[in-house]
N, C-alpha and C positions, 0 to 999 in steps of 0.2 A: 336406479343408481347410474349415473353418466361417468362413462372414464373417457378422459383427454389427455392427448398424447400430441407433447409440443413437436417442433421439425427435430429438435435434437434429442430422439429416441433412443431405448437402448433396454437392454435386461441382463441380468447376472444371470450365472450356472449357480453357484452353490446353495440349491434351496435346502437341500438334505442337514446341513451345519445348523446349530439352533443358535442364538443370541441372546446370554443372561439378559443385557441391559435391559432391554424392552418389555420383556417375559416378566422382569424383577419390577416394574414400572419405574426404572430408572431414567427417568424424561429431563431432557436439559431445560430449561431454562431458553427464554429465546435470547438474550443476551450470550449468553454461554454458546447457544445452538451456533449464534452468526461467528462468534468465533472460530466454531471447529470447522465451519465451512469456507472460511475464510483461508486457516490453516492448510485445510487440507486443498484450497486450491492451489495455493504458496508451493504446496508439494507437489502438485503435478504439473503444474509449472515446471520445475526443474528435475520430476523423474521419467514426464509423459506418461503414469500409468493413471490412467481416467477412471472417475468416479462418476455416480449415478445418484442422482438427490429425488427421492418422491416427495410429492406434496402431498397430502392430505386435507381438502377443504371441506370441514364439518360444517360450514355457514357460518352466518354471525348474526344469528335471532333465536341460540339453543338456551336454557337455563343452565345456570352453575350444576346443578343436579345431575342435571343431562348428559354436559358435556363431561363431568368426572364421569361418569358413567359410559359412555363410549369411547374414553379416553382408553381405561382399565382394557374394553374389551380389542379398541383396535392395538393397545398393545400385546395381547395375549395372543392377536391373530398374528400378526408381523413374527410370532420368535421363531413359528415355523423357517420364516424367509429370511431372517437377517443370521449374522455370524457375530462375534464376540471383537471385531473389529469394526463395525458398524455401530451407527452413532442414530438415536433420537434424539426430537426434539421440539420444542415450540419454534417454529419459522413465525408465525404472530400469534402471540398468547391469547390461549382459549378461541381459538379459532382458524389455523393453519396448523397441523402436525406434519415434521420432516421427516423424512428417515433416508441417512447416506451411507450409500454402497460403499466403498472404499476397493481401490483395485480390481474395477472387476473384468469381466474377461470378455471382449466385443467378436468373438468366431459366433458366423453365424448370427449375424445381430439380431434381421427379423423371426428368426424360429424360436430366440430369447424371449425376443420384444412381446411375442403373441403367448407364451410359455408361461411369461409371469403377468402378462395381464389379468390371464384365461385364471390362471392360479388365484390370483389374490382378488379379482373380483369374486370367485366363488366363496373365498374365506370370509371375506367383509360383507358378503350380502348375509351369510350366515349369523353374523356375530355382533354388526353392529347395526343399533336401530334408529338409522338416521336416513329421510326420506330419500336424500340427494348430495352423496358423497362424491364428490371431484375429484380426479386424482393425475397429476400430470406427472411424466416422466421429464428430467433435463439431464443430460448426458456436457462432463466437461474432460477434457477441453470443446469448444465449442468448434464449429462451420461455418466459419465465417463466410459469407455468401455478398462478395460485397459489389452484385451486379444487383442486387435488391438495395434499393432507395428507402434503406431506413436502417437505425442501428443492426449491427450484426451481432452485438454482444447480447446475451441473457442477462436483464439485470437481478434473478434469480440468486446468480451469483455472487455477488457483491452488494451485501448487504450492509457490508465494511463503509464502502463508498459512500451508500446513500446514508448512514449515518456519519458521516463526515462532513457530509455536503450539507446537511442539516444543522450543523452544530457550525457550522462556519455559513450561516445564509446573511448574516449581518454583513461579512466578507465580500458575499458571492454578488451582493447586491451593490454596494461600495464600488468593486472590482466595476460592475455592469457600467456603473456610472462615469467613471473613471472614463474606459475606454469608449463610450461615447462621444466625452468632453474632448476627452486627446484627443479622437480618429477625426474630428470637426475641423479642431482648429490647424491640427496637423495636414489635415485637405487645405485649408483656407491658407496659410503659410505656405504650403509648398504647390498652389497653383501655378504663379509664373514658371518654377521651374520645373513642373509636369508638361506645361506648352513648348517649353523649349527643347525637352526631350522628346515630347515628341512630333514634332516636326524634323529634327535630326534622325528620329526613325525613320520618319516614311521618305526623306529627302537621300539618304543611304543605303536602304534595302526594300524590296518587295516585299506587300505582307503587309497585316493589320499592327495596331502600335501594340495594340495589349495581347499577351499570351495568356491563354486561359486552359486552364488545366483542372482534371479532376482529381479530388484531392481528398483528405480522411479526418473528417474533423474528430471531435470529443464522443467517445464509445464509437466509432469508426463511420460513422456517418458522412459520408459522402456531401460535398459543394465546390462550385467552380471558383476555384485559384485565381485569383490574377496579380498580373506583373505585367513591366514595359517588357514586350518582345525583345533579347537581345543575342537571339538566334535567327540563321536564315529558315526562311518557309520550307518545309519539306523535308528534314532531317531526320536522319535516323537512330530511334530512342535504344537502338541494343547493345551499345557500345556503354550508356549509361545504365541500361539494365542491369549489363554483365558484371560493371563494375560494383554498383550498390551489392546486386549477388553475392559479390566476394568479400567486401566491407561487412554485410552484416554476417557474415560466418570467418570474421577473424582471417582474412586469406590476402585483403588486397594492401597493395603494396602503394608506398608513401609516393606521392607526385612533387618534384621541385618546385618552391616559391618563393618568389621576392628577393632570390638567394640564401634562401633559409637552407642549411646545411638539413632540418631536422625533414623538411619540406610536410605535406599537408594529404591528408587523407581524401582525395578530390580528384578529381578531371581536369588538372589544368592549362595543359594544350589541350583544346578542343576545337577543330576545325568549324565546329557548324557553328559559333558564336562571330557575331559581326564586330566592327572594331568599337562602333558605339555599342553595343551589348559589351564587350572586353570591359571601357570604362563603367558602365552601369553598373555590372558586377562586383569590381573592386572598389569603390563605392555604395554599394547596396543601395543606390538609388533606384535599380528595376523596381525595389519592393512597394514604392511607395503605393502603387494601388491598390495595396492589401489592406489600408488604412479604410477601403470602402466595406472589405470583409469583417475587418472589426466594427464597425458602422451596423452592418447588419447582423449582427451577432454571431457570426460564423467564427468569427475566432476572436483575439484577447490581445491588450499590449501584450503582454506577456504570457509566455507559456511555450509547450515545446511544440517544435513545428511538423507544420502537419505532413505526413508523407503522401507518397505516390502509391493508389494499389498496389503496382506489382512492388514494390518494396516492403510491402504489410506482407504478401505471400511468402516471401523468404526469412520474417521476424522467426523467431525461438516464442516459445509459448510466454514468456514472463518478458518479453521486449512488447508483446501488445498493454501493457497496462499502461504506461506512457500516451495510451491513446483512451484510456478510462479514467487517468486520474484528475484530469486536466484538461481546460479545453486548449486549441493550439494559438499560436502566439506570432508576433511579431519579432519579437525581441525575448530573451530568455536567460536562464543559467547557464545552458552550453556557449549561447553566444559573443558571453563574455567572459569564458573560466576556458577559452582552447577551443574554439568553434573544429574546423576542419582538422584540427594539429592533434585532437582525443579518440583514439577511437570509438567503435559505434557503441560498443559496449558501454564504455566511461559514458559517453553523448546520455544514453540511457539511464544507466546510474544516474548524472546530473538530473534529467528531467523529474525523475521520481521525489529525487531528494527537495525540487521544489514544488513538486506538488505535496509532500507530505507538509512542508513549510513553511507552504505560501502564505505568505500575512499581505497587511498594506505597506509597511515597509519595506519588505521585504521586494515586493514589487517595485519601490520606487528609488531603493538601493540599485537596482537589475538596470531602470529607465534612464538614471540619471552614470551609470556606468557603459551604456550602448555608446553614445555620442563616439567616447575614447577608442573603443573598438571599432566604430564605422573608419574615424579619421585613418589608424594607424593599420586599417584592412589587414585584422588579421587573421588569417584562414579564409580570409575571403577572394574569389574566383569568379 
């Protein structure tokens, strides 16, 4: 019997509580299962009390016989361990069993973690007769670790997503195409006036033309950003640290623009920006070498845009999904519904609301509304 135990580990205390469900072989459904899983991430999102999903892998070369048969017995063994607030389930029918902690208690994690492994290996070796039962722990909210070059999310969890993204691959493949065609002719169009910017960079300031920045794409995945430089070399990032800091925890305060009495959620005196970056900006012509990032799949005409690590560090649990649901974009919903003028929250809201959906129209509503938005710079700095 092999037990595995991912990086996001963890165990309950309340072994002593019994659990009708399981005991009763009250087994969801895996339909049913990704729901309650779904749900209950929904919840900890906005309560921050974390839950605990075990897997169960019986294999997939058992007989029907078999598997009802070790089914019965791994739920008989589990009622010791679960409570009446915890939920089975099919995670893949007839061949992955769930079962979610709900609220449990992280004091002491490793003396848990070894506590209910030591525990329920000895139950399960006992009880169920299956050569090479798998069984991992995933602990959410997750750790994001995002100095590791590869997703930080579990996609354990969202099993929501991947059946979204399944049901929409006619989209997802349309979309691919899409922004290949654009990000082509969009290079091809706007080459003269990529030479001409940048020759006004390097002829105005010190320093390479392109800024290249590390940045969080779709499930947080890390690639280098780029834009026309329209900053001096050498500046310093904690004046904009401190600021995002306070924007996403609702604190920071509106900046004057354009004369807008309402003015803009933004930096916009900032000394480290050169005069050709000033124009760049209010025009959003920096952006155009991101047309190379959609080229390489890293990002999307459309979609929300991708942030800066330490900006993901200071997110609320339910502000990372904006980085799950969607990959990031050029041009988007916030871009053209109040870019800098919404706060971060709203910004959020927006992004969701187009990733729940996003059609092909819906994108080409968004593409063909940018233009108005670039001219009339609004929120833009």
């Amino acid at each position: 019997m092999t037990f595995l135990r991912s990086q996001n580990s963890a165990g309950i205390s309340p072994f002593a509580r019994t659990a009708e469900s399981p005991a009763d072989g009250n087994i969801l459904s895996q339909e049913a299962f990704h729901r309650a899983i779904s749900r209950e991430r929904r919840r900890t999102e906005r309560s921050g009390k974390p839950f605990l999903l075990m897997l169960l892998d019986m294999g997939d070369r058992l007989a029907p016989k078999t598997i009802e048969d070790n089914l019965t017995k791994l739920l008989a063994a589990l009622s010791a361990s679960t409570r009446e607030t915890d939920a089975a389930g099919w995670y893949q029918s007839d061949h992955i069993v769930g079962v979610m902690f709900t609220e449990i208690c992280l004091d002491n994690r490793g003396t848990i973690v070894s506590t209910m492994t030591a525990r329920l290996s000895e139950i399960l070796h006992r009880t169920v007769s299956v050569e090479q039962l798998s069984v991992s722990f995933h602990l959410f909210p997750e750790d994001w670790n995002q100095e590791v070059h590869k997703r930080p999310s579990n996609p354990v969890f969202y099993p929501d997503l991947s059946k979204r993204e399944a049901a929409k691959r006619i989209f997802g493949t349309l979309k691919r195409a899409i922004d290949i065609v654009g990000s082509i002719v969009a290079l091809v169009l706007a080459a003269p006036i990529c030479l001409a910017i940048a020759a006004a960079i390097k002829t105005t300031s010190k320093g390479p033309v392109f800024f290249r920045q590390r940045r969080l794409g779709q499930n947080g995945a890390p690639f280098v950003f780029l834009k026309f430089r329209s900053m001096y070399v050498g500046n310093d990032a904690s004046v904009h640290k401190e600021y995002v800091a306070k924007l996403i925890a609702g604190k920071a305060e509106r900046h004057p623009s354009n004369g807008n009495g309402e003015g803009v959620f933004k930096l916009t005196e900032d000394s480290r920006i050169t005069s050709v970056g000033s124009f760049l900006r209010k025009t959003s012509m920096d952006e155009l070498p991101q047309f190379i990032n959609v080229l390489k799949g890293e990002m999307s005409l459309v979609g929300p845009r991708p942030p800066i690590p330490y900006e993901v560090e200071a997110y609320d649990l339910w502000h990372r999904r904006r980085l799950l649901e969607a990959k990031p974009g050029i041009t988007g919903l916030w871009q053209v519904s109040g870019r800098s003028r919404v706060t971060f929250d709203e910004m959020v809201r927006l992004d969701l609301r187009y990733a729940r959906s996003c059609s092909f129209w819906a994108d080409i509503r968004i593409l063909l509304r940018t233009p108005l938005a670039v001219v009339f710079g609004d929120g833009a700095h």
